[in-house]
Steps between C-alpha positions, in 0.01 A plus 500: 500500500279689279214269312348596170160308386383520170308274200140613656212541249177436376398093415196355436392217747701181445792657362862506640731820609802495618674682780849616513656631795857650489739590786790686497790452733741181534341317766184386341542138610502550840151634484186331539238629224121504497216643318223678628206670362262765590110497317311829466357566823643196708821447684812381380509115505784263500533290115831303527868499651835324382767405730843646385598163300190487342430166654193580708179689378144574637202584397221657602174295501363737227757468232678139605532240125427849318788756571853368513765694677897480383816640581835526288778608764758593166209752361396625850154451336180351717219432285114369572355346184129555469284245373114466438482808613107613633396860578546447888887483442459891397737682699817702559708219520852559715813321526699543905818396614555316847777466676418194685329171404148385712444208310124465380446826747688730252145605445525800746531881330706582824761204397598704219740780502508644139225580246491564150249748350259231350343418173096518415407227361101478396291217394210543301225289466 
């Protein structure tokens, strides 16, 4: 599956973005589907995963009741809504494709076998 991210730009803090991911193929339901993202000068950190439904999510600590993470299985679309966005959510934010569901441990980079090129977001304060 390929994965292409886009919708990254510059917000002011407290505002909203929101993060498209598109996948190409016919099988995008039988994928599990996370964000990452990737600050300048840190390592790439887990955001949020969807089960293939769309009837689990998790968040990371850092962005759980802000960012909201959806799925529509017709559109084979994954999206991460952004909200009250501060300039530590500055990134390169990333959208990956797993074949296999851990639960709440869907959190590992190693889980995931497909990336998409990701989208900068920035924050400014």
């Amino acid at each position: 599956v390929q994965l292409q991210a886009s919708g990254g730009g510059l917000v002011q803090a407290g505002g909203s973005l929101r993060l498209p991911c598109v996948a190409s193929g016919r099988t995008f339901s039988s994928y599990v589907m996370g964000w990452f993202r990737q600050a300048p000068g840190k390592e790439r950190e887990f955001v949020s995963v969807i089960s293939r439904s769309g009837a689990a999510t998790y968040y990371s600590d850092s962005v759980k009741g802000r960012f909201t993470i959806s799925r529509d299985n017709g559109e084979n679309t994954v999206s991460l809504q952004m909200n009250s966005l501060q300039p530590e959510d500055t990134a390169v934010y990333y959208c990956a494709a797993a074949l296999t569901w851990y639960g709440s441990h869907t959190y590992r980079e190693n889980y995931y076998d497909y990336w998409g090129q990701g989208t900068l977001v920035t924050v400014s304060s």
